[in-house]
C-alpha positions in Angstrom: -49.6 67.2 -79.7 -48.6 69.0 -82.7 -46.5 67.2 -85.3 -45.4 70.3 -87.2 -41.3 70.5 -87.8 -39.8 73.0 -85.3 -39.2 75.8 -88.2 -43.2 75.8 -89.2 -43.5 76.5 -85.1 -41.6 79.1 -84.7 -42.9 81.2 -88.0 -46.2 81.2 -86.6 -47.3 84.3 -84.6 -48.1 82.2 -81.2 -46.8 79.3 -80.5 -46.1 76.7 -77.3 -42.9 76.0 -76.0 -43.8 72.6 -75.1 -44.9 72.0 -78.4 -41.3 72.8 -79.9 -39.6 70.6 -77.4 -41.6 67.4 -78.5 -40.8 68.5 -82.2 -37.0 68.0 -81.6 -38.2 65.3 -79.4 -39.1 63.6 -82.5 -36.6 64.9 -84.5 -33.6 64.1 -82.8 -34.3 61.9 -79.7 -30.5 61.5 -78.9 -30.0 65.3 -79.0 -28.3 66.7 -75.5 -30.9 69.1 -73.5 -30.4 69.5 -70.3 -27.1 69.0 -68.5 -26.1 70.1 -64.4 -22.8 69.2 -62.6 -24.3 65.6 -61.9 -26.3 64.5 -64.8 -27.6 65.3 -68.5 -30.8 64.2 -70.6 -31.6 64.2 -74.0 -34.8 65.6 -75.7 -36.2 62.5 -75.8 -35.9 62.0 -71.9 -37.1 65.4 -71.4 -40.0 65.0 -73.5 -40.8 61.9 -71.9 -40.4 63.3 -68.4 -42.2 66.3 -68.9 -45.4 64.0 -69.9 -44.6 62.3 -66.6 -45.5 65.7 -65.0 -48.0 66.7 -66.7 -49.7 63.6 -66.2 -49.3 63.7 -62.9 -50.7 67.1 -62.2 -53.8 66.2 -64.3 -54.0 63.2 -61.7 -53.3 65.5 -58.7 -56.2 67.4 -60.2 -53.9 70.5 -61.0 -55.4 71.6 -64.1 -55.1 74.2 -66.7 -55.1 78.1 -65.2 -54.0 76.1 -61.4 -50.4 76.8 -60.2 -47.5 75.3 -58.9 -44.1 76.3 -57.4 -40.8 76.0 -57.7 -38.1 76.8 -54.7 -34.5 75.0 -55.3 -31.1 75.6 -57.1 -30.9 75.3 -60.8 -30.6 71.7 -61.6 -32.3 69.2 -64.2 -35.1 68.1 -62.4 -35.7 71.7 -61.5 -36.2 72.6 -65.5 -38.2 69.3 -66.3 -41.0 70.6 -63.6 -41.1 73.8 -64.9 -41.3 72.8 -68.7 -43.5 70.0 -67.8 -46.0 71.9 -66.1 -46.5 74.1 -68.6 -47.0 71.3 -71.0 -50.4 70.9 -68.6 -50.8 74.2 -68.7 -50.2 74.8 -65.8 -48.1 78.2 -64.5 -45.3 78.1 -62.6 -44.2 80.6 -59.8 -40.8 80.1 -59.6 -39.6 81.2 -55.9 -36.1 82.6 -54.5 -34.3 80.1 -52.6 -32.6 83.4 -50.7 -36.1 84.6 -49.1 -36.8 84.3 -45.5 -39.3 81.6 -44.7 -41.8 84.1 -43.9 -41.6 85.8 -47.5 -41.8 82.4 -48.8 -45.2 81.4 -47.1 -46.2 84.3 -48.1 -45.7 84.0 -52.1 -47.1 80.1 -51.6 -50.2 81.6 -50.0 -50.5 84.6 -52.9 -50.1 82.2 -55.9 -52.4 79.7 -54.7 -49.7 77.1 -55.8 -51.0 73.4 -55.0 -47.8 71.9 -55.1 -44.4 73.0 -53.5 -41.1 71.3 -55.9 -38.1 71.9 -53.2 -34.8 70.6 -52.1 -33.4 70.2 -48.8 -31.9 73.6 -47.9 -35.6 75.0 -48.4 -37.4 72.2 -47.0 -35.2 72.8 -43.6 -35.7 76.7 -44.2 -39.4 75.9 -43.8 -39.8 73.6 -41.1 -40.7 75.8 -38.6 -43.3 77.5 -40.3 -46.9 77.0 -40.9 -47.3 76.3 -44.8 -50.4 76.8 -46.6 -53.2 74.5 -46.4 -53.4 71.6 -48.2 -50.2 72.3 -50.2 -48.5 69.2 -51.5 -44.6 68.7 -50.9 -42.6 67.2 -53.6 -38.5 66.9 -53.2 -36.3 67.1 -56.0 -33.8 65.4 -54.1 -34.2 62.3 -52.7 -34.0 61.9 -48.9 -35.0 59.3 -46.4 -39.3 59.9 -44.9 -40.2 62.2 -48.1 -42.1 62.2 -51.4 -39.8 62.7 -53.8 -39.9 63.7 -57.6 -39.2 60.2 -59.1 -42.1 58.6 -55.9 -44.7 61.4 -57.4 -44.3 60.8 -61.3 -46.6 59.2 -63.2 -45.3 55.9 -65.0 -43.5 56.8 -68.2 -45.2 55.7 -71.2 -48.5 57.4 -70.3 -49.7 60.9 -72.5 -51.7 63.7 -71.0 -55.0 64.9 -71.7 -54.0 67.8 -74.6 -55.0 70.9 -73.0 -55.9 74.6 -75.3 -54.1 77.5 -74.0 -54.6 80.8 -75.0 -52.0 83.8 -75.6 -52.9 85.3 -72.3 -53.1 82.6 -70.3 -50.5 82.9 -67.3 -47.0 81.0 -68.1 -45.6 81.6 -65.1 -45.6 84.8 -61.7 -42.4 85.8 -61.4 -42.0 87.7 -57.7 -40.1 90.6 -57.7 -37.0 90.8 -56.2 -38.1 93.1 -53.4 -35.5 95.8 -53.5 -37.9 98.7 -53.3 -40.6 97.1 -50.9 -42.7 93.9 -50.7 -42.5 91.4 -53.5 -44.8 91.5 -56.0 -46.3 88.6 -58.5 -45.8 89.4 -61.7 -47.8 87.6 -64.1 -46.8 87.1 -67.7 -48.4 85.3 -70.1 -47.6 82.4 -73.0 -47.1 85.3 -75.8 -45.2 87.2 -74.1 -42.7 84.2 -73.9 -43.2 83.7 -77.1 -41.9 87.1 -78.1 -38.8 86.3 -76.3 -38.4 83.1 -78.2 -39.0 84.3 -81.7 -36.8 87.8 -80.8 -33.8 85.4 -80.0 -34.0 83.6 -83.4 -31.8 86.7 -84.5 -28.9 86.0 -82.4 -27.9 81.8 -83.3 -29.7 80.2 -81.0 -29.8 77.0 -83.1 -29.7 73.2 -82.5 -25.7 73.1 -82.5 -26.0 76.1 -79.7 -24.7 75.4 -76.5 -26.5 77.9 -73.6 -25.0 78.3 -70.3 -27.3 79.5 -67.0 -25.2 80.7 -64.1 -28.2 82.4 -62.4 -30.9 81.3 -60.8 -34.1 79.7 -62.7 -36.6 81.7 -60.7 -35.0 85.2 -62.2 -36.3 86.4 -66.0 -32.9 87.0 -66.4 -31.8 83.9 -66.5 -35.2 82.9 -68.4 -35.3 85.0 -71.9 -31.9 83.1 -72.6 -32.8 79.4 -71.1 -36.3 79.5 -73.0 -34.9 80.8 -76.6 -31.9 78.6 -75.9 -34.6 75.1 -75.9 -37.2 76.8 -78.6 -33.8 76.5 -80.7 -33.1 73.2 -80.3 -29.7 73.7 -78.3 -28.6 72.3 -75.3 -28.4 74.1 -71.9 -25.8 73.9 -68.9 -27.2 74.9 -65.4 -25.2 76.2 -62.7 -26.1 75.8 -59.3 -24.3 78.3 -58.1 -22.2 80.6 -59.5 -18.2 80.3 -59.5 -16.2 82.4 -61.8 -13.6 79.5 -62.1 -16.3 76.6 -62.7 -18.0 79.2 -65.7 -14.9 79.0 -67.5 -14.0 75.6 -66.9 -17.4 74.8 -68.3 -17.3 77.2 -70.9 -14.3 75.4 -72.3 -15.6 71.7 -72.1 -18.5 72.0 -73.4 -18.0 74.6 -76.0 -20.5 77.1 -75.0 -21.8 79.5 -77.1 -24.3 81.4 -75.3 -24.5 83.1 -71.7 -26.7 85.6 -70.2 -25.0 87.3 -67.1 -25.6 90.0 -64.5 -22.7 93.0 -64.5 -21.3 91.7 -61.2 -20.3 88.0 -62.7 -18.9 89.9 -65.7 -16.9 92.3 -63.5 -15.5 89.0 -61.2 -15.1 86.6 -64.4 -12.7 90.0 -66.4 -10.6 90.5 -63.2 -9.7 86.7 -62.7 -5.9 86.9 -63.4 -6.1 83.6 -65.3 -9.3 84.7 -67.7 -7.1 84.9 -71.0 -6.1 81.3 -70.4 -9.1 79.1 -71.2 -10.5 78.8 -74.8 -13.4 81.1 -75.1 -13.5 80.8 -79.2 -16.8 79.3 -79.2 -18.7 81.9 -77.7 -20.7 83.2 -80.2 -23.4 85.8 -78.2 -22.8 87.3 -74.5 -25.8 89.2 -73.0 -26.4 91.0 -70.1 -29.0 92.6 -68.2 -30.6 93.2 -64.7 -27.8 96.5 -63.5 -26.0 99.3 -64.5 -23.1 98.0 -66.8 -20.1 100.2 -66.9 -19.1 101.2 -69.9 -15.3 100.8 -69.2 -16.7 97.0 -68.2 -18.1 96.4 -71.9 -14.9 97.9 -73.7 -13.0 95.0 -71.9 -15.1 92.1 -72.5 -15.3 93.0 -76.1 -11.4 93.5 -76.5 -10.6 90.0 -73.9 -13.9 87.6 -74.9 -14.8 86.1 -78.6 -18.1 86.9 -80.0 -20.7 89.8 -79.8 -22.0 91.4 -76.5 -25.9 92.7 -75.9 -27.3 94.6 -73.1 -31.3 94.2 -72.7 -32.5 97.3 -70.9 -36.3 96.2 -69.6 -38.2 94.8 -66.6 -39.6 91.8 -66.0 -43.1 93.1 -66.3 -42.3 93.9 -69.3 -43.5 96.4 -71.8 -40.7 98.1 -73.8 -37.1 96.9 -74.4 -33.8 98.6 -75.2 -31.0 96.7 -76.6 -27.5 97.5 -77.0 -25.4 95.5 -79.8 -21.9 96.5 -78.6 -19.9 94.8 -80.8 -21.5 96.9 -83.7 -22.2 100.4 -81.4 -18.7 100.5 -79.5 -19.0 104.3 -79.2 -22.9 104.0 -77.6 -21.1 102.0 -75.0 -22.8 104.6 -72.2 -26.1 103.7 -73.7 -28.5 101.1 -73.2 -28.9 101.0 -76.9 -32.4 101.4 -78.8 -35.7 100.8 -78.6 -36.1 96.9 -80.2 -38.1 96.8 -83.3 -42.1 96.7 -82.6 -41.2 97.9 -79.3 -42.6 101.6 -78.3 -40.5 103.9 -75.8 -41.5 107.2 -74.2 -40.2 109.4 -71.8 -42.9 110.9 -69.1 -42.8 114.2 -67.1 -44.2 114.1 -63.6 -47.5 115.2 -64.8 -47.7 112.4 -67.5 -46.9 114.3 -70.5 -44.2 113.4 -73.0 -41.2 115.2 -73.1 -39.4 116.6 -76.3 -36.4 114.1 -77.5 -33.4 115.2 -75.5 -35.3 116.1 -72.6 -35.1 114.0 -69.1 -38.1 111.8 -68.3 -39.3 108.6 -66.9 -39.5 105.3 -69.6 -42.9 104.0 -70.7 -43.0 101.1 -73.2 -45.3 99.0 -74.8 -44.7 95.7 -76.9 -45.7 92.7 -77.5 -44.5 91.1 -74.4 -46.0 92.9 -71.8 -47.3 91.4 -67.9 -50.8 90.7 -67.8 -50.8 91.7 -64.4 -49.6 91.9 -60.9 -51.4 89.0 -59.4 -53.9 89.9 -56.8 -53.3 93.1 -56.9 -55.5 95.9 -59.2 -54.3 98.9 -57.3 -50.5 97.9 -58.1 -51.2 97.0 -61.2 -52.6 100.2 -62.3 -49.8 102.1 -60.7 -47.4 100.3 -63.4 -49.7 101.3 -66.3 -49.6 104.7 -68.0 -52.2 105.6 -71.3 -51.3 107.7 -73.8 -53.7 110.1 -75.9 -55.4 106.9 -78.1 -55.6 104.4 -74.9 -52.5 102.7 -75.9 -51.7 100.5 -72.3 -47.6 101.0 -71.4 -45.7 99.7 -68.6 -43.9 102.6 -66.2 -40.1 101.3 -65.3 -39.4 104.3 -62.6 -36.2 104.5 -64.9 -34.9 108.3 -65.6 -33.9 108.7 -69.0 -32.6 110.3 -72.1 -32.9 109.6 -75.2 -29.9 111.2 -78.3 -30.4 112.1 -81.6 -29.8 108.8 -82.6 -32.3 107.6 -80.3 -30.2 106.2 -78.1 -31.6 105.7 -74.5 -29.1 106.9 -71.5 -30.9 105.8 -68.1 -29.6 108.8 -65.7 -31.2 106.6 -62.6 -34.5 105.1 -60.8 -36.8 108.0 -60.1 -37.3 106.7 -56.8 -33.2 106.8 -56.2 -33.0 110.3 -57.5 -31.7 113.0 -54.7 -33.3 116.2 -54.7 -30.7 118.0 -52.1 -31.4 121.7 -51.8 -33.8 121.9 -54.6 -31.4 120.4 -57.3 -31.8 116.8 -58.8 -28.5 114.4 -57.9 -28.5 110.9 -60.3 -26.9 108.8 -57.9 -25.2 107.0 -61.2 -23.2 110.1 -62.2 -21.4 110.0 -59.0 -20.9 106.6 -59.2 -19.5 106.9 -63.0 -16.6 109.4 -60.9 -16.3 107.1 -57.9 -15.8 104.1 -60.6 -12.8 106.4 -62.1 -10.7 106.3 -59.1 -8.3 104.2 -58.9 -8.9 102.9 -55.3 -12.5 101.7 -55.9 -13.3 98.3 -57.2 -17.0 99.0 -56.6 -19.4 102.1 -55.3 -23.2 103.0 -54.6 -24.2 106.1 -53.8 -28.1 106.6 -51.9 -29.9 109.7 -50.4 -30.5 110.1 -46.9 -32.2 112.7 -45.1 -30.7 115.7 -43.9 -31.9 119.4 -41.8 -30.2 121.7 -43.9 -30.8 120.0 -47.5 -33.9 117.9 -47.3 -31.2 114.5 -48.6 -27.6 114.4 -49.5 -25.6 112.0 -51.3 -23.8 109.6 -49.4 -21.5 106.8 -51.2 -20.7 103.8 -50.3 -17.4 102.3 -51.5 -15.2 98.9 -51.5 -11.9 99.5 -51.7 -9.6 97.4 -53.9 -7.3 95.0 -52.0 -4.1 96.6 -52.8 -5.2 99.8 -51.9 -4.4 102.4 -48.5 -6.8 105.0 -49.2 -9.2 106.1 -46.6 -12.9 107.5 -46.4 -11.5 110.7 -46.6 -9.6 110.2 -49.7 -12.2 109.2 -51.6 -14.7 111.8 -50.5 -11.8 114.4 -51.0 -11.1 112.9 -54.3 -14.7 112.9 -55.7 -15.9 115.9 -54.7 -13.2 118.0 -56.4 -14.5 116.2 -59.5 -18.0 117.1 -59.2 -20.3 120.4 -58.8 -21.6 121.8 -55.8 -24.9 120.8 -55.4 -23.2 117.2 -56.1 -20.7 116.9 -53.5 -20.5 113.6 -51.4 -21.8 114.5 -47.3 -19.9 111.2 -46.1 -18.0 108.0 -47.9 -18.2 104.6 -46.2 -15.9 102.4 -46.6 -17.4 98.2 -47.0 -15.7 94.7 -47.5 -19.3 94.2 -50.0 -22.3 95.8 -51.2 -25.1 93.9 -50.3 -26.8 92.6 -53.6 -29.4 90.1 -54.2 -29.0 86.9 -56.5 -29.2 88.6 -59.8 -26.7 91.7 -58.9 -28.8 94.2 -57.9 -27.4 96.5 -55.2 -30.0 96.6 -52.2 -29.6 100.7 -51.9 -32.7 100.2 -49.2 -30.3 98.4 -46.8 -27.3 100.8 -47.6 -29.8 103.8 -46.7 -31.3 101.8 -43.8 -28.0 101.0 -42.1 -26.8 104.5 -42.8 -29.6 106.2 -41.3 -29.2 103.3 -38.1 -26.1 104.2 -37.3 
């Protein structure tokens, strides 16, 4: 294990996570790490504990390049696995506890994992189902008649075999979250976690920082802030599951100062009528990623909540990233902000060309933190890649954008979400922007379905705000006097929710799907 002081670490070019958690380790033992709603450990616990694992996958004959996986809510044990692991060099495929059994059999069976970390809601989830052969069960729970976490650990005290692991080498398949079709492994190597880590020294993530998760460990949203927050020396505070009331209750006790959150928990958290009341004055950076955030949104977080604001615009494949500082650009607040430095962004025509600055076209980026790959599968993989004219590899987003003279990047919509109604192209997020303005609507999607006479037409989907009377035809009314032509709404439908998955993102397939159904 390298003895180097965390600093010396994180100046090199590559570096191990793992490595920098045993240099605070030694540095300061007593120093909180990890803390859930039950329990909390220090960095010398977690160091010790994450030997424990590695130990015992190098027993179990997991070895460096195998793969493990990870299905359970956010909790201690949950992040000791995952860093420990790695610490073997082993890569993690951290699964959604929200997929059906059958998606999660699948994802086992397509990262080759040799070991399945779970609690009790997914063990029950999968007992009907055939699992992969030969795949090890470990709970993180303890329960009565199964091998649990503390039954499969190696006696503490006991050091792993060091293991060499190269910049490329896979850190952990992330699946996608499926919204467009079947989930896909995405696999992204040690430096491009790396990047993340030594990108985040620029916003305080130090050893006095305080990091709070509120969504799930298996999303790279919640990742590129738990990661930086432990490369930093900090402590992190895992949610199980999210509550608007228990994030600010938490916030206050344990004097956060860092939290990465999806649009919708910012839009819940901002409407709480009691918000203003708790403490919020140690908050030094808010980020946020993952969905559309409204502009209006931003201008009220940085007016109600202490401490600067950031929107990431990327993918979890990687390639290139936007990023918004609000708090210093509050008139770019329609933006996604600008390219990050070292990062490359382009915008594509159909035909692959680049498009003059101004003009409309899909985002390509390259960086240093890019996917390696979608695992087991070439013909995906090279559907995500685009070339320009001196081979330079960059990642596709499907994103519609446009960048201003200040290069500033506006995303107009997904290219696969864009309507083309009567020959004309319709960005479902301008007529959300104008559904957002009414008054009515605490929240909107609009999605193209077919239609004889225009090929697809815009249909929106709305949830009305509580104190509200206004109908269908109000809204549709409303809108469409606010919009041109070729824009109007065909039909408004009215919805107690919009169905999103656990990061925020609104699942348009099953809007359009139940549209077209009924």
């Amino acid at each position: 294990m390298n003895s180097s002081s965390p600093e010396t670490l994180l100046d090199q070019d590559f570096g191990l996570i793992a490595e920098l958690v045993h240099a605070y380790a030694r540095e300061r033992p007593r120093q909180p790490a990890l803390i859930d709603e039950q329990r909390a450990i220090d960095y010398g616990e977690l160091d010790q504990r994450m030997d424990q694992v590695a130990l015992s996958l190098q027993r179990d004959n997991v070895g460096s390049g195998a793969a493990i996986a990870i299905c359970a809510a956010s909790c201690v044990d949950y992040a000791v696995v995952f860093l420990g692991a790695l610490r073997a060099g082993v890569a993690v495929a951290p699964l959604s506890p929200s997929s059906t059994a059958a998606a999660l059999v699948t994802m086992l069976a397509d990262s080759g994992a040799r070991i399945l970390f779970l609690d009790e809601a997914i063990a029950s989830a999968l007992a009907t189902v055939a699992l992969p052969s030969g795949l090890q069960l470990v709970r993180l729970d303890a329960a009565p008649g199964v091998r649990s976490l503390e039954a499969w650990l190696a006696p503490a005290g006991g050091v792993p075999t060091p293991v060499s692991i190269a910049p490329d080498a896979p850190f952990n398949i992330i699946y996608s979250s499926g919204t467009t079709g079947a989930p896909k492994g995405i696999v992204q190597p040690h430096s491009m976690r790396w990047s993340h880590v030594r990108r985040a020294r620029n916003f305080a993530y130090d050893r006095e920082a305080v990091t709070i998760c509120s969504t799930p460990l298996y999303s790279n949203t919640t990742l590129v802030s738990f990661f930086p927050a432990l490369a930093g020396g900090g402590a992190v505070v895992l949610m199980a599951k999210f509550d608007g009331g228990k994030f600010l209750e938490m916030s206050q006790r344990h004097r956060v100062s860092h939290a990465m959150l999806v649009p919708v928990q910012y839009q819940r958290l901002m409407d709480r009528a009691d918000f203003d009341s708790y403490d919020l004055g140690s908050y030094r950076m808010k980020f946020c990623t993952s969905a559309p955030f409204a502009p209006a949104l931003k201008a009220n977080i940085l007016k109600r909540w202490p401490g600067g604001l950031i929107e990431y615009y990327g993918m979890t494949e990687g390639g290139g990233t936007c990023m918004l500082l609000a708090h210093q650009f509050p008139d770019k607040l329609h933006t996604v902000g600008q390219p990050v430095p070292g990062h490359d962004i382009r915008l594509i025509d159909e035909q692959g060309k680049e498009v003059a600055r101004g003009e409309i076209g899909e985002v390509v980026g390259r960086s240093p933190a890019m996917m390696k790959e979608y695992f087991n599968q070439p013909g995906k993989t090279a559907e995500a890649e685009w070339f320009d004219g001196d081979g330079n590899r960059f990642i596709r987003t499907g994103d519609v954008g446009r960048f201003d003279a200040e290069g500033f990047l506006t995303l107009m919509d997904r290219r696969k979400d864009m309507i083309i109604s009567g020959g004309f192209n319709i960005y479902p997020s301008d007529l959300e922007a104008v559904l957002l303005q009414n008054p009515a609507v605490r929240d909107a999607a609009v999605v193209g379905v077919p239609s004889r006479e225009w090929g697809e037409t815009p249909v929106a989907f709305v949830v009305i705000k509580a104190e509200s009377a206004a109908t269908a035809a109000d809204i549709k009314q409303w809108v469409n006097e606010r919009v041109g032509k070729t824009q109007r709404l065909s039909a408004v439908e009215l919805t107690a929710e919009l169905p999103r998955n656990a990061i925020g993102k609104v699942l348009k397939r099953e809007l359009r799907d139940q549209f077209v159904a009924a």
